[in-house]
DRENTORKOL-3810 file (N, C-alpha, C; in nm, 4 decimals):
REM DRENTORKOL-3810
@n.u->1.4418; n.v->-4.1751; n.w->-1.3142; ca.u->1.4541; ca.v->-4.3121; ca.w->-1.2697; c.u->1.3253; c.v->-4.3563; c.w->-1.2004
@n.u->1.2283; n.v->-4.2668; n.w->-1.1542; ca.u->1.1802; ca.v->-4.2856; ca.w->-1.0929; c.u->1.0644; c.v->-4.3624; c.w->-1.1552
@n.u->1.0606; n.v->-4.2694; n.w->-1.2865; ca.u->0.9007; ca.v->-4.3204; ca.w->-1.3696; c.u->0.9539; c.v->-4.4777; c.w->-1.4651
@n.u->1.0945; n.v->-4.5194; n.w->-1.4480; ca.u->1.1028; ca.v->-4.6481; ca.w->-1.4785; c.u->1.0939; c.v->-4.7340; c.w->-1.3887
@n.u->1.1441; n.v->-4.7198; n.w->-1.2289; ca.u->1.0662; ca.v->-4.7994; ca.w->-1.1644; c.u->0.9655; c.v->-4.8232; c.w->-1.1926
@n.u->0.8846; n.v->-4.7186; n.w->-1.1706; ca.u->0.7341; ca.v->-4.7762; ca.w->-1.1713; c.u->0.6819; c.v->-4.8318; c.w->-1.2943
@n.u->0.7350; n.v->-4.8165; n.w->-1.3510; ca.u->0.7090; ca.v->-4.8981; ca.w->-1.5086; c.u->0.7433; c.v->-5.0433; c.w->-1.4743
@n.u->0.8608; n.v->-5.0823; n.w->-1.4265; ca.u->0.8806; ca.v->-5.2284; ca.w->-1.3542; c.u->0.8006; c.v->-5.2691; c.w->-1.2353
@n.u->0.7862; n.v->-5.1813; n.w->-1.1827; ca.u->0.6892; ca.v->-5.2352; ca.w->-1.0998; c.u->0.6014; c.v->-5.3477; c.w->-1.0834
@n.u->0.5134; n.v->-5.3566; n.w->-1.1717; ca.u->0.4402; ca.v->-5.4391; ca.w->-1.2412; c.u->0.5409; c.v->-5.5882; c.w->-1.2576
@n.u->0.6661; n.v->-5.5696; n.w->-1.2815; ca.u->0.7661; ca.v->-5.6370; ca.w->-1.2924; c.u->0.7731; c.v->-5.7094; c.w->-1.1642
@n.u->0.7447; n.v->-5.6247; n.w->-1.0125; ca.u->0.8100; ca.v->-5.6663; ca.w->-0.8806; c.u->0.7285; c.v->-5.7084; c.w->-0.7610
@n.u->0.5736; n.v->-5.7130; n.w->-0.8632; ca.u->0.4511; ca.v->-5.7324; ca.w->-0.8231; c.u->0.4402; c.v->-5.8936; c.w->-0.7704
@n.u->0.4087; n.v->-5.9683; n.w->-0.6277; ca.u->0.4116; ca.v->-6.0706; ca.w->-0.6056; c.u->0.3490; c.v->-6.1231; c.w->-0.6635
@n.u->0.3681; n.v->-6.3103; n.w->-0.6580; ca.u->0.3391; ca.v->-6.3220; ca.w->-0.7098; c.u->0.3289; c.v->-6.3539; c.w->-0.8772
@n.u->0.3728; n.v->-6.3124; n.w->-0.9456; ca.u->0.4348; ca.v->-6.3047; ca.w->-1.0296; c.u->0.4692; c.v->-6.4339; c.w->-1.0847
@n.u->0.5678; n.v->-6.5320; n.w->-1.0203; ca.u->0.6023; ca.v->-6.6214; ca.w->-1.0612; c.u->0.6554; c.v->-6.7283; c.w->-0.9439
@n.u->0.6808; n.v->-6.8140; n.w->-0.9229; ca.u->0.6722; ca.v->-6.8636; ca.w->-0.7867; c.u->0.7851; c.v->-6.8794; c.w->-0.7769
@n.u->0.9072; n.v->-6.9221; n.w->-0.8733; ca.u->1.0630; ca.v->-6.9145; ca.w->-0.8832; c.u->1.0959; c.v->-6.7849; c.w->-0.8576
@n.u->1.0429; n.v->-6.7005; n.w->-0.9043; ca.u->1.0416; ca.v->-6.5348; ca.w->-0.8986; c.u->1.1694; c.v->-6.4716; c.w->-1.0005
@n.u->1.0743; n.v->-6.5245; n.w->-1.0933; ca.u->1.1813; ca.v->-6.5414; ca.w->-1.2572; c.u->1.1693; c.v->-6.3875; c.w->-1.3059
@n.u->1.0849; n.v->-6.3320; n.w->-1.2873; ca.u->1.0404; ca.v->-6.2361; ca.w->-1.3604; c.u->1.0126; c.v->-6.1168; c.w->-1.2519
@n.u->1.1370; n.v->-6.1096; n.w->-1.1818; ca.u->1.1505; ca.v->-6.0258; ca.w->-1.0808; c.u->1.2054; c.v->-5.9014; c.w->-1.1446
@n.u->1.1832; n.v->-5.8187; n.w->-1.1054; ca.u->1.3033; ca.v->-5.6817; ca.w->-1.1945; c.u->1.4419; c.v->-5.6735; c.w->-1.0745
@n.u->1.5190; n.v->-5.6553; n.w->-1.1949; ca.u->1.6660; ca.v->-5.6765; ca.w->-1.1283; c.u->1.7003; c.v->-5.5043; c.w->-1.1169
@n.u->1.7738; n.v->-5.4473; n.w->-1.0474; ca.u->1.8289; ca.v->-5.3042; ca.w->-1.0209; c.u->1.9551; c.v->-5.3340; c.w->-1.0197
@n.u->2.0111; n.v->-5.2865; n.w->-1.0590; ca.u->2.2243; ca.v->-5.2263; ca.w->-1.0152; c.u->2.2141; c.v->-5.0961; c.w->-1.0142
@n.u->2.2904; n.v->-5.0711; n.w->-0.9088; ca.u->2.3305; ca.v->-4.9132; ca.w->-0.8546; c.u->2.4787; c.v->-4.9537; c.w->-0.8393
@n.u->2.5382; n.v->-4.9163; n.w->-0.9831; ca.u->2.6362; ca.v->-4.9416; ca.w->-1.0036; c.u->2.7724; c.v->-4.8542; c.w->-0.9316
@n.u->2.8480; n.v->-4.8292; n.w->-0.8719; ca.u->2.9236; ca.v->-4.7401; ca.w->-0.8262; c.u->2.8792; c.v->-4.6411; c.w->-0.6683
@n.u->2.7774; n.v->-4.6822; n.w->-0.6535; ca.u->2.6807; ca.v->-4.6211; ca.w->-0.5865; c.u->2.7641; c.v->-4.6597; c.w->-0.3947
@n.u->2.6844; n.v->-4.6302; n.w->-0.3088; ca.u->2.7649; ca.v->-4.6212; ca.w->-0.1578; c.u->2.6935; c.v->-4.7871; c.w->-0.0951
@n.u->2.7324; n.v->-4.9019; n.w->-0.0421; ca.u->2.6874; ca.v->-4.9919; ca.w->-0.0504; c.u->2.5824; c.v->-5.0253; c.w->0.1220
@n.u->2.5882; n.v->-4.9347; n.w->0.1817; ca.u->2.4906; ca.v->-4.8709; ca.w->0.2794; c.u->2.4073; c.v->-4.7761; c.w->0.2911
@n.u->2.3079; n.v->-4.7890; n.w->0.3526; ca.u->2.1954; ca.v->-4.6127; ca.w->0.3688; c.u->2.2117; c.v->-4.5819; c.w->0.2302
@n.u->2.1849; n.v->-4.6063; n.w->0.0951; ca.u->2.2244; ca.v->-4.5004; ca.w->-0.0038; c.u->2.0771; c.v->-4.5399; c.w->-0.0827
@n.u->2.0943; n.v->-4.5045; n.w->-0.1838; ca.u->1.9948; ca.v->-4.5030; ca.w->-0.2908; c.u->1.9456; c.v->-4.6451; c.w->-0.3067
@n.u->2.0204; n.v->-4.7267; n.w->-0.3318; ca.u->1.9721; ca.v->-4.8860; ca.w->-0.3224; c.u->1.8971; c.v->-4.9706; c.w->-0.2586
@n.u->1.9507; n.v->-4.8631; n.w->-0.1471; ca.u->1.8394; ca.v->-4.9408; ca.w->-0.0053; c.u->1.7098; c.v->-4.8808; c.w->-0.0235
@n.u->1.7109; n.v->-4.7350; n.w->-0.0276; ca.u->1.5663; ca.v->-4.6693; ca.w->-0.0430; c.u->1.5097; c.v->-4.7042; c.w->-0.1458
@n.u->1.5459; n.v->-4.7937; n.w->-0.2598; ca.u->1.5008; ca.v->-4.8340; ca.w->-0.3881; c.u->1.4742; c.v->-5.0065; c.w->-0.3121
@n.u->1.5188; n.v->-5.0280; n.w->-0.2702; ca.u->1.5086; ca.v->-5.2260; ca.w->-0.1903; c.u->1.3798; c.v->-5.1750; c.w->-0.1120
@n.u->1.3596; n.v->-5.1044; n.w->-0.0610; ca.u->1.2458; ca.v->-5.0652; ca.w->0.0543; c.u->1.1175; c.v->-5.0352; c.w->-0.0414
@n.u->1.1130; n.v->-4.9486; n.w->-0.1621; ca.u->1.0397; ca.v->-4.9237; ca.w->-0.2011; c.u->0.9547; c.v->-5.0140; c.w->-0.2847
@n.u->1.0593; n.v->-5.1227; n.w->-0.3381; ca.u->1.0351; ca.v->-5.2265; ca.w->-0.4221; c.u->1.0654; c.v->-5.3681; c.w->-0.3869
@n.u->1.0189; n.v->-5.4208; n.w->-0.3023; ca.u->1.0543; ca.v->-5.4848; ca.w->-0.1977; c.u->1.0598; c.v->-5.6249; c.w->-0.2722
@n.u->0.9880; n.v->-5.6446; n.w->-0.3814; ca.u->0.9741; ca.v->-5.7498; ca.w->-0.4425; c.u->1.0671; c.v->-5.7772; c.w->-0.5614
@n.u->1.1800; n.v->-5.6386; n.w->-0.5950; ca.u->1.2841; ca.v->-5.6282; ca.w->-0.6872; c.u->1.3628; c.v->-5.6956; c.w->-0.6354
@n.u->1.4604; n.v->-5.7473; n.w->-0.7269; ca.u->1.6452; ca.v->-5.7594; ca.w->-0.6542; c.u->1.6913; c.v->-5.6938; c.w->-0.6786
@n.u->1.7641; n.v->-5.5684; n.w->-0.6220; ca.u->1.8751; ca.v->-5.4592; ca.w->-0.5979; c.u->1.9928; c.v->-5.5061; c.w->-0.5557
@n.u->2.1105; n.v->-5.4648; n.w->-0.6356; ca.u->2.2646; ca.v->-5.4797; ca.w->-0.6075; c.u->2.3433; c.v->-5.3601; c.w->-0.6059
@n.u->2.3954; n.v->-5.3428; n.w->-0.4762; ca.u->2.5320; ca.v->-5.2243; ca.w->-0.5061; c.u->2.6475; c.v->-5.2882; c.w->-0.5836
@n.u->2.7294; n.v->-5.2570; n.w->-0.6512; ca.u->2.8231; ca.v->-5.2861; ca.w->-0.7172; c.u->2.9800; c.v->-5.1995; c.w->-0.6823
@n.u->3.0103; n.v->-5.1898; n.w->-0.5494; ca.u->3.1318; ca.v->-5.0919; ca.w->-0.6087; c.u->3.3016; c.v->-5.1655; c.w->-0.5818
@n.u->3.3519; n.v->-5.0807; n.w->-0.5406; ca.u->3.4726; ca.v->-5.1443; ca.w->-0.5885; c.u->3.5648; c.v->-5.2255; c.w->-0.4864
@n.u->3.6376; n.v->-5.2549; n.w->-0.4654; ca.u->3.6812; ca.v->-5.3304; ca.w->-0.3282; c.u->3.7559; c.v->-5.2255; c.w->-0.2296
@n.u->3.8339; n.v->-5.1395; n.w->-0.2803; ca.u->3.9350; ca.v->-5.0371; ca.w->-0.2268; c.u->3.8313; c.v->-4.9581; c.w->-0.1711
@n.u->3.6764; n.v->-4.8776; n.w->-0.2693; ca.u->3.5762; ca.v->-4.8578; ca.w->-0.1562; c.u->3.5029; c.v->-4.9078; c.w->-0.0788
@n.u->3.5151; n.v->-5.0352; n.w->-0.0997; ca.u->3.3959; ca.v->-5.1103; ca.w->0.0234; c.u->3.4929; c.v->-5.1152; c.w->0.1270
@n.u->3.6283; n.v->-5.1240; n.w->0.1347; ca.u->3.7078; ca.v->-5.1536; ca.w->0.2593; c.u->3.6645; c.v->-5.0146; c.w->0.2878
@n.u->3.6516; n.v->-4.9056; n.w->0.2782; ca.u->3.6348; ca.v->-4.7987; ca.w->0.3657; c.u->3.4558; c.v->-4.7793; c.w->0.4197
@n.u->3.3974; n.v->-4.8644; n.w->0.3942; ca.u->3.2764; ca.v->-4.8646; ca.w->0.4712; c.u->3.2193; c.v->-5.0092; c.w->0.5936
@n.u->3.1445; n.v->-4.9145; n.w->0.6175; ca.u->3.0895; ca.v->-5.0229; ca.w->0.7308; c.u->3.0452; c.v->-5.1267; c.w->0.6660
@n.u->3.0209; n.v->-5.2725; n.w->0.6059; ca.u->2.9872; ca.v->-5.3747; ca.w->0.5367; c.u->2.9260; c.v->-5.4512; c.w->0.6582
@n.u->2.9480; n.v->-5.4380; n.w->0.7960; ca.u->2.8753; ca.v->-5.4979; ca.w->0.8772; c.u->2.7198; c.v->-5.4824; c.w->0.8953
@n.u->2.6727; n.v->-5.3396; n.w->0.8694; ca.u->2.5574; ca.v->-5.3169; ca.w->0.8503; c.u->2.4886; c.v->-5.3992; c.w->0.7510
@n.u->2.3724; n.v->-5.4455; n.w->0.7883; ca.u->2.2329; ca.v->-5.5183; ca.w->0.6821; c.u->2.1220; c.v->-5.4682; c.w->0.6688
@n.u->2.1499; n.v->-5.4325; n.w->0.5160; ca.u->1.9853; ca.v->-5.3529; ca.w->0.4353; c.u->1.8512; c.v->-5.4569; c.w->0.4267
@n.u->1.8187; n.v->-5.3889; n.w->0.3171; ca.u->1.6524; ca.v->-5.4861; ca.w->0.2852; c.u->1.6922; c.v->-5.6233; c.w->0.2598
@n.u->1.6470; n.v->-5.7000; n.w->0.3033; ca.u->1.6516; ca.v->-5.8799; ca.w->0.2492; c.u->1.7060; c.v->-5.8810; c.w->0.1091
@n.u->1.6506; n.v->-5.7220; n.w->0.0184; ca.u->1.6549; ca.v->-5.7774; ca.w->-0.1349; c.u->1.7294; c.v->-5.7409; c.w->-0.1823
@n.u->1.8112; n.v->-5.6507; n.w->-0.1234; ca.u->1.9241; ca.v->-5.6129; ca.w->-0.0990; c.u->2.0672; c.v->-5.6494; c.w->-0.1533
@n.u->2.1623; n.v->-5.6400; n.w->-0.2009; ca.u->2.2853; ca.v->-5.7523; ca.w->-0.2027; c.u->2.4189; c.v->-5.6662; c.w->-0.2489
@n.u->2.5316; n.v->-5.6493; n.w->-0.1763; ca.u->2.6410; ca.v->-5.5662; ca.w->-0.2006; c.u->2.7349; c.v->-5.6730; c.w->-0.2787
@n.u->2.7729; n.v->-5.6362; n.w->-0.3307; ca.u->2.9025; ca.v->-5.6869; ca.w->-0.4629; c.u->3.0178; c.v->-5.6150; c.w->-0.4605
@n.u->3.1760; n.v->-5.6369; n.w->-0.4187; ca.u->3.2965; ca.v->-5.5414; ca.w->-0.4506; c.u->3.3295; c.v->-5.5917; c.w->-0.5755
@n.u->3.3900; n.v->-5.5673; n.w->-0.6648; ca.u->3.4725; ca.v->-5.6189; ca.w->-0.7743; c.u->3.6367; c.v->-5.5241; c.w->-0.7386
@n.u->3.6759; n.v->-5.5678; n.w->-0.8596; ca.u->3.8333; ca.v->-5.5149; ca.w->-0.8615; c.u->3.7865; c.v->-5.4022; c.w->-0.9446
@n.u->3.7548; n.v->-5.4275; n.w->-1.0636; ca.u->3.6809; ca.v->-5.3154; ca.w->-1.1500; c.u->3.5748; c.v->-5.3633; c.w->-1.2221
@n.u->3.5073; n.v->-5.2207; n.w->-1.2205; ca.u->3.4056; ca.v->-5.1789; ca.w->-1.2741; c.u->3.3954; c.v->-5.2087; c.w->-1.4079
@n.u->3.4760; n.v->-5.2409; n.w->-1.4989; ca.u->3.5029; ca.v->-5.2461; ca.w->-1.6189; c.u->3.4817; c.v->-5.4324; c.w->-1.6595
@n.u->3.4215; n.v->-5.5184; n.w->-1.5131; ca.u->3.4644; ca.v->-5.6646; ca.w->-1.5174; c.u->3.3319; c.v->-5.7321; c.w->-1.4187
@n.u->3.2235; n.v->-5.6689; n.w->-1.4384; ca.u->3.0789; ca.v->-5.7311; ca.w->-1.3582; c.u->3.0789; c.v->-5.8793; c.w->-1.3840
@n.u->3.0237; n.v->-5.9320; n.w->-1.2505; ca.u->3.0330; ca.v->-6.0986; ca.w->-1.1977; c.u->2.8930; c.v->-6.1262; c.w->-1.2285
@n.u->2.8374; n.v->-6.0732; n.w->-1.3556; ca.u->2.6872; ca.v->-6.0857; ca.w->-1.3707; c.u->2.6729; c.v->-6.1560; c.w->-1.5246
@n.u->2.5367; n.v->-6.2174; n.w->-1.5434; ca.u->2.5241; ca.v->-6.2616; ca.w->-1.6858; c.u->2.4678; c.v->-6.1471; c.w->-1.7820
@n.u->2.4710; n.v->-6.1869; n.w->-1.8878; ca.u->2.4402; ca.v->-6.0526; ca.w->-2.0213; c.u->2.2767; c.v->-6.0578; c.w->-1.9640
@n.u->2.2228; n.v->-5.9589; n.w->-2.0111; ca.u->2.1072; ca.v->-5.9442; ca.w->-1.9932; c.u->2.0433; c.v->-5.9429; c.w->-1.8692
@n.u->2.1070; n.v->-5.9270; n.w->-1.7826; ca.u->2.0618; ca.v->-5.9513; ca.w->-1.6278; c.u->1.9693; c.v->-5.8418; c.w->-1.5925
@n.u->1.9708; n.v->-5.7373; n.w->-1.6032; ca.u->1.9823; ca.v->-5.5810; ca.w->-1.5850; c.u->1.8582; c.v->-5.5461; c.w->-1.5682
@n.u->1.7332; n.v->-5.4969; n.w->-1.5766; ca.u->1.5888; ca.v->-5.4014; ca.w->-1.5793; c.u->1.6051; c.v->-5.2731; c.w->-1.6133
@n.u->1.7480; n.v->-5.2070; n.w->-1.5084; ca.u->1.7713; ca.v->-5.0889; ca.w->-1.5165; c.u->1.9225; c.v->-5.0594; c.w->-1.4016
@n.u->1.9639; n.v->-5.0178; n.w->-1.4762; ca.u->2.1090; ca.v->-4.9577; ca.w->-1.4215; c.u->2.1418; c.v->-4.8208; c.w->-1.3699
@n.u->2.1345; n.v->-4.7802; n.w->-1.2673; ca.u->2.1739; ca.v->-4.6861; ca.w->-1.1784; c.u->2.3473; c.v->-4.6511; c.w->-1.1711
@n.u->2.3958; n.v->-4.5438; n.w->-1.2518; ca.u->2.5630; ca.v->-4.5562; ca.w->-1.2163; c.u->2.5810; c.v->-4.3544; c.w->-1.2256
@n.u->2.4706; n.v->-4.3664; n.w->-1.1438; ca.u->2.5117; ca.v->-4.1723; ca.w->-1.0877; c.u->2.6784; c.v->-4.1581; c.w->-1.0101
@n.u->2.7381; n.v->-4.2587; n.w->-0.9929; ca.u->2.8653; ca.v->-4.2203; ca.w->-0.8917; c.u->2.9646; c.v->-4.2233; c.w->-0.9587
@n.u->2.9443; n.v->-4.2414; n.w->-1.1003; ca.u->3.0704; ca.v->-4.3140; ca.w->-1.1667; c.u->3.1591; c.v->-4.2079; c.w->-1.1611
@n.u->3.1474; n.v->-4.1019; n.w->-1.1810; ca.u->3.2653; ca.v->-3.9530; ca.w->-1.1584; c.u->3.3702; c.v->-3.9748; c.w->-1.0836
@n.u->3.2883; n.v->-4.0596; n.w->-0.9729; ca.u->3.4133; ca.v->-4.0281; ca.w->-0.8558; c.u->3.4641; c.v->-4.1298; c.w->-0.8433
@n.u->3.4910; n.v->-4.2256; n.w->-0.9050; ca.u->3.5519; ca.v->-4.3525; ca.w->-0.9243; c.u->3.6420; c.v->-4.3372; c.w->-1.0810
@n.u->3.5660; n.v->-4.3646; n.w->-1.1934; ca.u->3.6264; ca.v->-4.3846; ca.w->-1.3246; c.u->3.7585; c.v->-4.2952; c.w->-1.3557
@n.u->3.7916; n.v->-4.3343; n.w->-1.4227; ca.u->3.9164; ca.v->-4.2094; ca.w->-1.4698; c.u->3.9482; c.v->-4.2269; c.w->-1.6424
@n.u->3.9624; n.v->-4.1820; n.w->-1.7039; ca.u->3.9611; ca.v->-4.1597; ca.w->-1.8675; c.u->4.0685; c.v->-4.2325; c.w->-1.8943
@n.u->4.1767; n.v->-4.2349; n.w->-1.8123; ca.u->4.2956; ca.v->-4.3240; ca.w->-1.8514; c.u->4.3119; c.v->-4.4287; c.w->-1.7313
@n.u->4.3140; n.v->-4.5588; n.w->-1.7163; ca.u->4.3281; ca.v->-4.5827; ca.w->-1.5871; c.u->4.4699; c.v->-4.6613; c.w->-1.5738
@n.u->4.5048; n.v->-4.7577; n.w->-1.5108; ca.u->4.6038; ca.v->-4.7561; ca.w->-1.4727; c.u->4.6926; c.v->-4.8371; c.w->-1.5703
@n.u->4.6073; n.v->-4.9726; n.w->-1.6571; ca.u->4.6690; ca.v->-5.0378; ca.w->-1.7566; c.u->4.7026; c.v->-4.9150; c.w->-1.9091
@n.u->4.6148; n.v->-4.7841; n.w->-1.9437; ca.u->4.5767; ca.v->-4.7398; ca.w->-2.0332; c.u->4.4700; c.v->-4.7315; c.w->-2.0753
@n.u->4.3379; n.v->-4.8341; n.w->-2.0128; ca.u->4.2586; ca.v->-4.8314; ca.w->-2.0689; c.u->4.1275; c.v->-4.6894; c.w->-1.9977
@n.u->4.0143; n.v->-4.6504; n.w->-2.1188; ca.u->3.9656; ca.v->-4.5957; ca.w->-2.1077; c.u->3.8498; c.v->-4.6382; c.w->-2.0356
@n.u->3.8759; n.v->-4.6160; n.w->-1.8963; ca.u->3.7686; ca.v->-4.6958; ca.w->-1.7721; c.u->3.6519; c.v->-4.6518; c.w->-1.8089
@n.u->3.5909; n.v->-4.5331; n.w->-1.8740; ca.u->3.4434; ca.v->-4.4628; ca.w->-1.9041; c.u->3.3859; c.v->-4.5856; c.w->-2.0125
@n.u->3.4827; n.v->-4.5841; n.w->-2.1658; ca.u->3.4459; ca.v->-4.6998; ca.w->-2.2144; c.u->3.4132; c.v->-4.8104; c.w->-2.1635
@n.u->3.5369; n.v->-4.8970; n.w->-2.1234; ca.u->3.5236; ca.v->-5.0372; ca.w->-2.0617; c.u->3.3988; c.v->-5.0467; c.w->-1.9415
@n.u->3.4042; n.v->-4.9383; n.w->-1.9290; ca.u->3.2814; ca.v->-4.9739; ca.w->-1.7955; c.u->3.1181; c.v->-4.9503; c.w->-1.8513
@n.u->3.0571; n.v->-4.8582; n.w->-1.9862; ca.u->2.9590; ca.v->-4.8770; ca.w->-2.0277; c.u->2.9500; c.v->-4.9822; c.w->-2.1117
@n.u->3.0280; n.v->-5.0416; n.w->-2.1657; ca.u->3.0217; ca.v->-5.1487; ca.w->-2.2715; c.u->2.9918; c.v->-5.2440; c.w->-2.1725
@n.u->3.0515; n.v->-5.2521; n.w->-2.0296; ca.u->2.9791; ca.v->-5.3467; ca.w->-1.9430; c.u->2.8971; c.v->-5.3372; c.w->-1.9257
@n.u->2.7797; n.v->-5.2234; n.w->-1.9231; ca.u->2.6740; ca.v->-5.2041; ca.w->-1.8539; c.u->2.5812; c.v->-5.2655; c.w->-1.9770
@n.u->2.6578; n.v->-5.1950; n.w->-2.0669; ca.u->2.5356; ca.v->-5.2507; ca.w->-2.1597; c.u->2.5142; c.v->-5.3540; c.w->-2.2335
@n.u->2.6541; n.v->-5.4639; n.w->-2.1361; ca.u->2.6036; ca.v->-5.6417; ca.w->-2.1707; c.u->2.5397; c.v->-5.6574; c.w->-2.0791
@n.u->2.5292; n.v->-5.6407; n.w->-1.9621; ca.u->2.4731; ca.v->-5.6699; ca.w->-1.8509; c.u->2.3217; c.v->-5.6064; c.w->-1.8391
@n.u->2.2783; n.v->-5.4703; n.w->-1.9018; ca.u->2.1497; ca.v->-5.4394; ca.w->-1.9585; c.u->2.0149; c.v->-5.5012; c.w->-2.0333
@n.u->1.9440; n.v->-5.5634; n.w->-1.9852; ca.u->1.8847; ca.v->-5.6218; ca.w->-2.1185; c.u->1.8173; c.v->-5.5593; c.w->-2.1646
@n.u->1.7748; n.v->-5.6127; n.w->-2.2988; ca.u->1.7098; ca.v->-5.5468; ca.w->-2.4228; c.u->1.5882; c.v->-5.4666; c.w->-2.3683
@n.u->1.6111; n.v->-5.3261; n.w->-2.3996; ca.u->1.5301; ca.v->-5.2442; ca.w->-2.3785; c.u->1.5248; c.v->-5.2200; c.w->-2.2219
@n.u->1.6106; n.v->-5.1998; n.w->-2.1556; ca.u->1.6374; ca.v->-5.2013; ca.w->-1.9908; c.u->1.6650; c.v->-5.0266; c.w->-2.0076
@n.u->1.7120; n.v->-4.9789; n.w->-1.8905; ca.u->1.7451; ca.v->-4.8812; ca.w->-1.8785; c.u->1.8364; c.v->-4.8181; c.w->-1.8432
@n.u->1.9650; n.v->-4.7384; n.w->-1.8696; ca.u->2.0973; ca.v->-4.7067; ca.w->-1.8055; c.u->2.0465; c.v->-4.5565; c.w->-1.7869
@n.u->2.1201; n.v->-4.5256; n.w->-1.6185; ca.u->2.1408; ca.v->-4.3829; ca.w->-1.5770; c.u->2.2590; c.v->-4.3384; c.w->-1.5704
@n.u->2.3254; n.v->-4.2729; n.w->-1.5968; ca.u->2.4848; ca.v->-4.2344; ca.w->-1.5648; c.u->2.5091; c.v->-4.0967; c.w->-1.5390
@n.u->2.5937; n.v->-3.9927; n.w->-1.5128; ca.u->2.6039; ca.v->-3.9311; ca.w->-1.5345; c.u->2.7439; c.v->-3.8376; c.w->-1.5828
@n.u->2.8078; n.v->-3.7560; n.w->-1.6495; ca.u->2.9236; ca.v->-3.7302; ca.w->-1.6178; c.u->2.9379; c.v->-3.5641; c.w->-1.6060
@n.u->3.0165; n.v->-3.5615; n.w->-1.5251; ca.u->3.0922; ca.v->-3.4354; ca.w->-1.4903; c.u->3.2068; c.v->-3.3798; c.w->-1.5503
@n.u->3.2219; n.v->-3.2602; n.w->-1.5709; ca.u->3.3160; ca.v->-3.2126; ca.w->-1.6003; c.u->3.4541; c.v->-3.1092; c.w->-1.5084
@n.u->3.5338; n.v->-3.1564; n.w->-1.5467; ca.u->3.5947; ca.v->-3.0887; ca.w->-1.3791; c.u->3.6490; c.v->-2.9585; c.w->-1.4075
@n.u->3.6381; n.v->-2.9623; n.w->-1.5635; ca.u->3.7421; ca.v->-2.8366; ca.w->-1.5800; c.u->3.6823; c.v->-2.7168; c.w->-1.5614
@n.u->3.7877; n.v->-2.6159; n.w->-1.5080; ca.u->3.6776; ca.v->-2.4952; ca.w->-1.4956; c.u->3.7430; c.v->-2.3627; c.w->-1.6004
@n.u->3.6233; n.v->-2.3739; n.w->-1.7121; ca.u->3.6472; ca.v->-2.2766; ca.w->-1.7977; c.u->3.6088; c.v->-2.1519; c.w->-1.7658
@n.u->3.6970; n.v->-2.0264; n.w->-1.8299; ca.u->3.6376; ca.v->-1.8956; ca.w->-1.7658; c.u->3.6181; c.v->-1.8844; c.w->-1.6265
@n.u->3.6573; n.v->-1.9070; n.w->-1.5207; ca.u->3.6141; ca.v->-1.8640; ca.w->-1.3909; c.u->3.6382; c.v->-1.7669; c.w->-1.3608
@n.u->3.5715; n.v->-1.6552; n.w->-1.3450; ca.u->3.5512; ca.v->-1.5111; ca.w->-1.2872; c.u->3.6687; c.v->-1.4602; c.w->-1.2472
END
């Protein structure tokens, strides 16, 4: 992630545009919406717009009173599977947390892993970048 920042960079460089059209956008999708990765990414790139994205049931369990970088901006949704964003918004998508949120079946039936990258990747634009990761919980063979 790191060597696509800096590839945007250039992207977050003042200046740039005076509307500041051509800002690089970040989502740290699922991610902790304080002290976490977003902020140290808002600090580093001060001229990006960075958004946490997580869910409402976890933002009620954090401090939301706290205020990050100016560029900063926390978002709850209901789900992850339903971003309050336009297509193409994206530079690059951060969703390392999704493990501990998503679930393969969720509560209507649907497959939250699906529904939630097919979001990412309207909300991605062309040639942007998605991080994700997934885990596996099962433990095969254990000693």
């Amino acid at each position: 992630v790191t060597k696509r920042l800096a590839r945007l960079s250039h992207l977050a460089a003042p200046g740039r545009d005076s509307a500041g059209r051509d800002r690089a956008r970040i989502l740290d999708l699922g991610g902790q919406s304080t002290c976490d990765w977003a902020w140290h990414c808002a600090l580093q790139y001060p001229n990006a717009k960075v958004y946490t994205v997580t869910t409402k049931a976890i933002r009620q369990l954090s401090n939301s009173n706290i205020r990050g970088p100016p560029n900063h901006r926390q978002v709850a949704v209901k789900r992850l599977s339903k971003l309050p964003f336009a297509d193409g918004q994206f530079d690059l998508i951060s969703a390392r947390e999704l493990h501990g949120i998503l679930k393969f079946v969720g509560e209507n039936g649907e497959d939250e892993w699906e529904s939630c990258l097919h979001e990412c990747m309207r909300v991605l634009k062309p040639g942007g970048y998605l991080e994700f990761s997934v885990m596996d919980s099962d433990i095969i063979n254990a000693g």
